[in-house]
C-alpha positions as CSV (number, residue, x, y, z in Angstrom):
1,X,126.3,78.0,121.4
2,X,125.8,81.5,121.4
3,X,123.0,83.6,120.5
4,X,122.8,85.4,117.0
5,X,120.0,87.6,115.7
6,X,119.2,90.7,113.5
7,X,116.2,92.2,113.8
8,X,115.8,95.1,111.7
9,X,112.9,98.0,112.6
10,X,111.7,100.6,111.6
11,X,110.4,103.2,114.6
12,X,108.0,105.8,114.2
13,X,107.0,108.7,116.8
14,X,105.7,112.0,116.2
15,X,105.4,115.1,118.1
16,X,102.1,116.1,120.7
17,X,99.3,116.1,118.0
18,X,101.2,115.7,115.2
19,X,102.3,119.2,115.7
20,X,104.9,120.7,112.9
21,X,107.6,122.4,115.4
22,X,110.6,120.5,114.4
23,X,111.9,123.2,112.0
24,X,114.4,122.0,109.7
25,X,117.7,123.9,111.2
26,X,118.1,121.3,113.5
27,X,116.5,118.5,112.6
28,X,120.3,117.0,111.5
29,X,121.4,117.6,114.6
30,X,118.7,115.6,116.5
31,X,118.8,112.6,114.0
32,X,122.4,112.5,114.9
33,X,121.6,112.9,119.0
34,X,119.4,109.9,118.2
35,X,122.1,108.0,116.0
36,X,124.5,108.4,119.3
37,X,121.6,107.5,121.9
38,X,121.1,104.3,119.8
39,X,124.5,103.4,119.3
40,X,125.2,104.0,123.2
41,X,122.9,101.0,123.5
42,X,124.4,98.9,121.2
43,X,121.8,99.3,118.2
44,X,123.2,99.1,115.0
45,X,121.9,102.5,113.2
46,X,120.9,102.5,109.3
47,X,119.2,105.7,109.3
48,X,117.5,108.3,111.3
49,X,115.3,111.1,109.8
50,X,112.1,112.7,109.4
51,X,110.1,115.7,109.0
52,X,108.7,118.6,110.7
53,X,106.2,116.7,112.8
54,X,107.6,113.1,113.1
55,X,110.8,110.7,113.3
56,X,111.9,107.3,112.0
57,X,114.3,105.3,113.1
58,X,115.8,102.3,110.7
59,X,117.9,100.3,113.3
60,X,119.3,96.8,114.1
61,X,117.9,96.2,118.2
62,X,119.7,93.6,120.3
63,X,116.7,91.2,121.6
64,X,118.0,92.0,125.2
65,X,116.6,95.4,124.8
66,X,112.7,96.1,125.1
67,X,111.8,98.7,122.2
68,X,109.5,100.6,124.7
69,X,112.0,100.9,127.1
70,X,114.8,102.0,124.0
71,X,112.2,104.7,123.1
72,X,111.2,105.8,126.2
73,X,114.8,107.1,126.6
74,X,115.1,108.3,123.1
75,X,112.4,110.7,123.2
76,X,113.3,111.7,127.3
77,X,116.9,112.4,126.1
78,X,115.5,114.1,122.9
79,X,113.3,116.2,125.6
80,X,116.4,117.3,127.5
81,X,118.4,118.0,124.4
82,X,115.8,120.6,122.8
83,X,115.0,122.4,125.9
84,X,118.8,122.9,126.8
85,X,119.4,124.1,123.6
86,X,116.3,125.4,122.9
87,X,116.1,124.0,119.4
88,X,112.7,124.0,118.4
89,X,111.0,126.9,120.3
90,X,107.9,125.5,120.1
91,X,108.1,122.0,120.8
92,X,105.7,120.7,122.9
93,X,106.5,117.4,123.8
94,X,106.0,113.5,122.1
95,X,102.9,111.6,121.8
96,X,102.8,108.7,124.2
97,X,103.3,105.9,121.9
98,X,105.3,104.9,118.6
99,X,105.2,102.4,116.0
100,X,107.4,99.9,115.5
101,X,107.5,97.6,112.4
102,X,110.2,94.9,111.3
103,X,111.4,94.0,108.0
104,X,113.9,91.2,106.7
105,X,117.4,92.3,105.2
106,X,115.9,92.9,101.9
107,X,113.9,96.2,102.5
108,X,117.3,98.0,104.0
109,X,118.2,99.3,101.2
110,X,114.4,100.6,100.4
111,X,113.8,101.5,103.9
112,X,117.3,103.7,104.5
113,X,115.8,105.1,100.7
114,X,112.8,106.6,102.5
115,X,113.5,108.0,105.7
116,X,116.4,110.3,103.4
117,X,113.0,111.1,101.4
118,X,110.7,112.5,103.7
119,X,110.4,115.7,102.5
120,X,109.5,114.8,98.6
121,X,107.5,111.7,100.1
122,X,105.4,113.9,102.5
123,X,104.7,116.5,99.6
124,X,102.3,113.6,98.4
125,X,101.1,111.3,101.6
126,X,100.7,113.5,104.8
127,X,102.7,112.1,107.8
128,X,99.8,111.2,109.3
129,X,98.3,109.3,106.5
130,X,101.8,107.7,106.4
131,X,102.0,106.4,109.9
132,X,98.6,104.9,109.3
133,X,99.1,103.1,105.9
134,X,102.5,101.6,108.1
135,X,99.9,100.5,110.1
136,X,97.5,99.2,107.9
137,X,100.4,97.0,105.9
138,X,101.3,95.6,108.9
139,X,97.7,94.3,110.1
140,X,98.0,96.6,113.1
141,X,94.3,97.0,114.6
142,X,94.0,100.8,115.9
143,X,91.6,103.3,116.4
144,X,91.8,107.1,114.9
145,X,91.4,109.0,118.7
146,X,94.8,107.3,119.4
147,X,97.1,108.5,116.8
């Protein structure tokens, strides 16, 4: 028998102290750098987006690959990218961790809905009160000095 699953997350990582240096000119192309790095590992992509200090990610992950590890590479690749093309100017690098949440086949829709959103959703919840309501809905345990 062979092995089926879907596991559907949602990823979240921001920029070195939530600082606002992905300006809006490129942002599309970087979501689309990440659609291809994803894709390139055999995700299956829903959405990629974000604003000017953060990105999510709503993507099917095989179970074969660790999200740490997917990550990892997204944000080194995302490194190389903006410094070769010198994108965002004052980019300063990724915090160390991310988020990662999971949802059933239902919230898609909703999900895909949001990330395309950020920038009416963040004129009323600040990305950083964002990330840690996600957390909060999840059950997620953290402590402020580490976001």
């Amino acid at each position: 028998m062979g092995t089926f699953t879907r596991h559907t997350y949602q990823i979240v990582f921001h920029t070195k102290n939530w600082e606002p240096t992905l300006t809006e000119t490129h942002r599309e192309e970087l979501f689309t750098y990440i659609s291809g790095i994803m894709m390139k590992k055999n995700c299956y992509v829903y959405q990629v987006g974000g604003f000017d200090n953060h990105i999510h990610i709503i993507a099917d992950i095989p179970p074969s690959i660790a999200v740490s590890h997917l990550i990892k590479d997204v944000k080194l690749a995302c490194t190389s990218l903006i410094k070769l093309k010198y994108m965002f100017p004052y980019f300063n690098g990724w915090n160390e961790g991310f988020g990662s949440f999971t949802y059933g086949p239902d919230a898609r829709k909703n999900l895909i809905n949001y990330v395309l959103n950020q920038k009416e959703h963040h004129k009323k919840e600040t990305p950083f009160e964002e990330f840690k309501r996600l957390l909060k809905e999840f059950e997620i345990e953290y402590q402020d000095k580490y976001l």
